[in-house]
C-alpha positions in Angstrom: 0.0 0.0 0.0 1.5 3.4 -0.9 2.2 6.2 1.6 2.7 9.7 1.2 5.8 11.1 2.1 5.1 14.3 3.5 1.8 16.3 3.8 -0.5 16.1 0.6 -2.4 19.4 0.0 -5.0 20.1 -2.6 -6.5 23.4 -1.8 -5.4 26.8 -0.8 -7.4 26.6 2.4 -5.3 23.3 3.4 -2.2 24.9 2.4 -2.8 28.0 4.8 -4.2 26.2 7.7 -3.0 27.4 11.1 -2.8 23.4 12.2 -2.1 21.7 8.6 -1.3 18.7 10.7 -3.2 16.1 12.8 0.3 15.6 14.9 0.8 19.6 15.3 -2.6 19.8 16.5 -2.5 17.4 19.1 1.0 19.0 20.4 -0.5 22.0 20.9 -3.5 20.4 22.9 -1.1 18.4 24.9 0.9 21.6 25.5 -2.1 23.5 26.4 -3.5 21.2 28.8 -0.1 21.1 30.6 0.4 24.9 30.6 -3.5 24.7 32.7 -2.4 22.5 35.1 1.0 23.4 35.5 -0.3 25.6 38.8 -1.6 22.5 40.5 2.1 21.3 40.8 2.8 23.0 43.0 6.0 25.0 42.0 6.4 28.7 43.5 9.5 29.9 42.0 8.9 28.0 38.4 5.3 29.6 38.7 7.0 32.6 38.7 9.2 32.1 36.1 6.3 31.0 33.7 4.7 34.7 34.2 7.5 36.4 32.9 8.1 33.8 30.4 4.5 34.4 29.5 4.9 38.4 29.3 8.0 38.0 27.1 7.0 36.2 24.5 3.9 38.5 24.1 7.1 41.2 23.6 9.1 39.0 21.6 6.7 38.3 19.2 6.1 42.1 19.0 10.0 42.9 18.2 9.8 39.7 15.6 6.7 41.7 13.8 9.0 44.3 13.2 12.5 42.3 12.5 11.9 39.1 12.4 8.9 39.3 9.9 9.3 43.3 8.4 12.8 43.2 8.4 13.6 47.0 10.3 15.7 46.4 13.3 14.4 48.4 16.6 17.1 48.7 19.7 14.3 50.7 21.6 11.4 47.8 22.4 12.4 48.0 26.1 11.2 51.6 26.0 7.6 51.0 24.8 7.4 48.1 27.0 7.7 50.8 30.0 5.2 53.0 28.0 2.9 50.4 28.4 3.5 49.9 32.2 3.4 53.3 33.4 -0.1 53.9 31.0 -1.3 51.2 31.9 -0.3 51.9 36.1 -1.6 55.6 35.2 -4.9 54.6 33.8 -6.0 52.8 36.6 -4.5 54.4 39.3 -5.6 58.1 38.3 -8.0 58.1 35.7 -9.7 55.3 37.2 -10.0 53.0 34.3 -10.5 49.6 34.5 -7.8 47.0 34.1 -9.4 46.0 31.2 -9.4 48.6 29.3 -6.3 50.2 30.7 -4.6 47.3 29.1 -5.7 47.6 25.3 -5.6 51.0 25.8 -1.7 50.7 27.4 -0.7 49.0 24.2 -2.6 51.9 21.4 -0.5 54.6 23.8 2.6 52.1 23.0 1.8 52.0 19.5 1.0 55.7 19.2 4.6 56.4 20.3 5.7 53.6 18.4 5.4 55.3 15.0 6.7 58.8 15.9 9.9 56.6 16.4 9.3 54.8 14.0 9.2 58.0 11.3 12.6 57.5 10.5 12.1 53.7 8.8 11.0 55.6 5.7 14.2 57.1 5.0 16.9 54.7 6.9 17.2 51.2 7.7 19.8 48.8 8.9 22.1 50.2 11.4 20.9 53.7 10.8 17.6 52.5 11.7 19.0 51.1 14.5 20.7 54.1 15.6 17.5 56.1 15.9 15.5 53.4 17.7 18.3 53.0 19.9 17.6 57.2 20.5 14.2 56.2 21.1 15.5 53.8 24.0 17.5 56.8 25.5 14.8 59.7 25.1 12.2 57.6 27.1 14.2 55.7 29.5 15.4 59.6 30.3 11.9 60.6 30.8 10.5 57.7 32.9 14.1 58.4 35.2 13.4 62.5 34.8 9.4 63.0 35.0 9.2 62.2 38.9 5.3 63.9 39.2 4.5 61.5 36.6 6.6 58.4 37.2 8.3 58.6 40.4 11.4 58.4 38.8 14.0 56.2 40.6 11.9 55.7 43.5 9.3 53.7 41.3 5.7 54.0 40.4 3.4 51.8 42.8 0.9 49.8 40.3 -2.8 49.0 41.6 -3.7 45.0 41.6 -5.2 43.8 38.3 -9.0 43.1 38.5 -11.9 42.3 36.7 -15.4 42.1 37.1 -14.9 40.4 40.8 -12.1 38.6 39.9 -8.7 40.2 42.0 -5.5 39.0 40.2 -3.5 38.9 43.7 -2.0 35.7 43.4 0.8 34.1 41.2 -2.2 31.6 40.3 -4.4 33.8 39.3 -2.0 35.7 37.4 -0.7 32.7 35.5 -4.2 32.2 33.9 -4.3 35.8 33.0 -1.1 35.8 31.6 -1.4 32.2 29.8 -5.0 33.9 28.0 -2.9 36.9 26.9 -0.5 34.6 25.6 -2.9 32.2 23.5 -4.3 35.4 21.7 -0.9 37.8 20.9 -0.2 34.1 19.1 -3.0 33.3 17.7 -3.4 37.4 16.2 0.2 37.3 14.7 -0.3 33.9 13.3 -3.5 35.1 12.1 -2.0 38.4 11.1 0.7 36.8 8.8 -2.1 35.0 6.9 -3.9 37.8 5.8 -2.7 41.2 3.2 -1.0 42.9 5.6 1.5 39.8 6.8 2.0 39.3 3.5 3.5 43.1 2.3 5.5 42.8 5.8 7.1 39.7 4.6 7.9 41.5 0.9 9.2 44.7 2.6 11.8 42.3 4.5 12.8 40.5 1.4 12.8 43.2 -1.0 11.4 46.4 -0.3 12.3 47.8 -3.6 10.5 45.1 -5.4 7.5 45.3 -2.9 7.2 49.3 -3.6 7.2 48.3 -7.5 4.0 46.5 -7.3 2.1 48.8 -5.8 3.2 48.2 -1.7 3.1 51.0 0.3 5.9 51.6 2.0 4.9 54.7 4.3 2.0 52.4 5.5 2.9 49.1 6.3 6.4 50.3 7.4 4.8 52.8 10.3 2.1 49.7 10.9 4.8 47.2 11.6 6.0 49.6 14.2 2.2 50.3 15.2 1.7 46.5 15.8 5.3 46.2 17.3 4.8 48.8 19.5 1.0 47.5 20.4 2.8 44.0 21.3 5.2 45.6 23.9 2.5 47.7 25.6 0.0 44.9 26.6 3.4 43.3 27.9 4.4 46.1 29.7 0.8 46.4 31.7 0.8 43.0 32.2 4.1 43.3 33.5 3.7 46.6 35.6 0.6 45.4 37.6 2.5 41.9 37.8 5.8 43.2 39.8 3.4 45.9 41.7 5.9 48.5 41.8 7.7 49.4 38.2 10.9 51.8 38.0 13.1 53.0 34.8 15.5 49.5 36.1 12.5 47.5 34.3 13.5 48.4 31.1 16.8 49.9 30.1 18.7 49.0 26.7 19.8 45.9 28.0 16.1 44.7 28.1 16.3 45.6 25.0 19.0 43.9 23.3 17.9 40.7 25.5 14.5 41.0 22.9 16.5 40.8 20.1 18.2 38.2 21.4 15.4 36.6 22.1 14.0 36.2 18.2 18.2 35.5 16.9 18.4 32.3 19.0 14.3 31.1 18.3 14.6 32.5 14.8 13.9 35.2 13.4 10.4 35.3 11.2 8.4 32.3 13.2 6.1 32.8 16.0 7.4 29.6 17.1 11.0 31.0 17.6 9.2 33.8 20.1 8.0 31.4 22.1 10.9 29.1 22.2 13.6 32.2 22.5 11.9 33.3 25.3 12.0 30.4 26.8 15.4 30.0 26.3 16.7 33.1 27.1 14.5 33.6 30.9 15.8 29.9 31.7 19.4 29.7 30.6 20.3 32.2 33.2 18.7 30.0 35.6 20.9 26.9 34.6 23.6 29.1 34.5 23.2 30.3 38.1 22.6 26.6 38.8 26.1 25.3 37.6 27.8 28.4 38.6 26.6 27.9 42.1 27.9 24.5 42.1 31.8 25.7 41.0 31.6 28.2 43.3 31.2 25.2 46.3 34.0 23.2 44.4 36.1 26.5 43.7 35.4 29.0 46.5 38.2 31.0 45.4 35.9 31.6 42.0 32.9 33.3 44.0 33.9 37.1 43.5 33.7 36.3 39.7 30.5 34.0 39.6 28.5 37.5 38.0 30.9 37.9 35.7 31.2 34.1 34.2 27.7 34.1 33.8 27.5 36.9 31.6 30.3 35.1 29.8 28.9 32.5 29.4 25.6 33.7 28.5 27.8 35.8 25.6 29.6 32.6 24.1 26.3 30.8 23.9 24.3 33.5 21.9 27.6 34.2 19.7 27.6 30.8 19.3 24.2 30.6 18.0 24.9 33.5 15.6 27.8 31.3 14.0 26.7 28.1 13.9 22.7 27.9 13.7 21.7 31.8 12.4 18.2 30.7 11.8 17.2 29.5 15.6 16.2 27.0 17.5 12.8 27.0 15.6 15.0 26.0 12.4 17.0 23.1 14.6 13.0 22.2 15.0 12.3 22.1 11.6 14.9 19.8 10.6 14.5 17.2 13.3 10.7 17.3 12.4 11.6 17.1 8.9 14.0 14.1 9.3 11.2 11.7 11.4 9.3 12.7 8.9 11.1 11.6 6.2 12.4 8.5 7.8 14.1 6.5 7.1 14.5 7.6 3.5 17.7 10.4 3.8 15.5 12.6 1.0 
């Protein structure tokens, strides 16, 4: 009896299917019904750990909108991840919005300042571009430090507890469902988003933005909308952040936030929403192996203990460069492959 080898599709509405496979399908249910009852086991510290791992990837796959999928490189996501916090703390805490509204609204504030930054993507790109993100970074982290009556400046900016309807978000379980829901849809809306006319001229500006202008793509728009969406990502991030840590200060999101984004969609590859997800996972828990293992030299090699800071950011170094040499594309593409090769097996084709 003959077998396909592969996935057979006959129609356009197979070929664009958000689960073409049975076998993807079911990963994702088995995934999703181990994220719901991950809280049951118990785990303070890993519970914690999944949050932020939750309100990253909700920023990654903002920053991999704009580079991963549009191809214009941003150095200042950090920034309107803060903008989102301290609207989003702002809203609730003077205006007296509700948490759910302050946080759609956080994100439209985000993405309002978003594409005044953004401005500069119609005339430069590349490491110009990245210069004047990177001046975005600067401007706002000196404002959230500088405007004390508006952000308490280094003192911080005490957040009011998420809530809606009844329902208090004062625990790290009830947070984790919030969090996990938030999650579900940013993915779902860029996988969605990627599928539709607007993906599409993102993915054409990235690969040849001459070429995409020639037939008829407009560069002004989807350019400043990349940054819009971006920019929309990192706010809901940020308020899901800010009324997460309770009390947010200018700390929360300097450049190095920043540049740990971007690392973030190099090492799960850039262009997949997969690589989001499995970048941020990668880059919140490698630290915590690495504190692991330093930890461990530092009780065989007590002598080594003044330096255990600086081997971990070493170490943490060598691993990304590494990643940058030898696997450019991402964990997402060392995914691919070994998907590709079970696949196929056991024919080597």
């Amino acid at each position: 009896m003959a077998e396909f080898c592969g996935h057979k599709k006959s129609t356009y509405q197979e070929d664009q299917a958000i689960f073409p496979t049975r076998f993807r399908r079911n990963l994702l249910i088995a995934f999703l019904c181990f994220t719901i009852f991950f809280p049951f086991l118990g785990f303070g510290y890993l519970q914690y750990l999944a949050i932020i791992i939750g309100i990253t990837i909700i920023a990654a796959l903002g920053i991999n909108i704009l580079t991963g999928f549009t191809g214009l490189i941003s150095l200042g996501h950090a920034a309107f991840v803060g903008v989102g916090a301290y609207s989003s703390a702002l809203l609730v805490s003077k205006l007296g919005f509700p948490f759910w509204l302050a946080l759609p609204v956080a994100g439209v504030i985000a993405s309002i300042i978003g594409i005044i930054f953004g401005l500069p993507s119609l005339r430069v790109k590349g490491l110009y571009l990245a210069m004047a993100t990177l001046a975005a970074q600067v401007l706002l982290n000196f404002l959230m430090f500088n405007w004390k009556s508006l952000t308490g400046g280094v003192d911080g900016y005490v957040v009011p507890t998420a809530r809606i309807g009844p329902i208090v978000f004062d625990t790290d379980n009830k947070y984790y469902y919030l969090v996990l829901a938030m999650v579900l849809i940013a993915a779902l809306s860029a996988k969605q988003l990627f599928r539709s006319k607007n993906g599409r001229a993102y993915i054409a500006i990235r690969d040849r933005d001459i070429a995409a202008e020639v037939i008829g793509i407009s560069l002004f728009k989807y350019k400043l909308q990349s940054f819009a969406v971006s920019s929309f990502y990192a706010g809901v991030a940020g308020s899901l952040l800010g009324h997460y840590l309770s009390v947010i200060t200018p700390e929360n999101f300097t450049l190095t936030l920043s540049i740990n984004y971007l690392a973030i969609v190099i090492i799960g590859g850039m262009g997949t929403i997969l690589g989001s997800i499995i970048g941020s996972f990668f880059i919140i828990l490698l630290p915590e192996f690495l504190n692991i293992i330093i930890r461990h030299l530092g009780d065989i090699f007590p002598y080594l203990a003044l330096s255990m800071f600086y081997m971990k950011m070493i170490l943490f170094g060598l691993i990304i460069v590494g990643f940058l040499i030898f696997e450019p594309k991402g964990l997402a593409e060392i995914y691919q492959r070994i998907k590709k090769y079970f696949k196929l097996w056991p024919y080597a084709y």
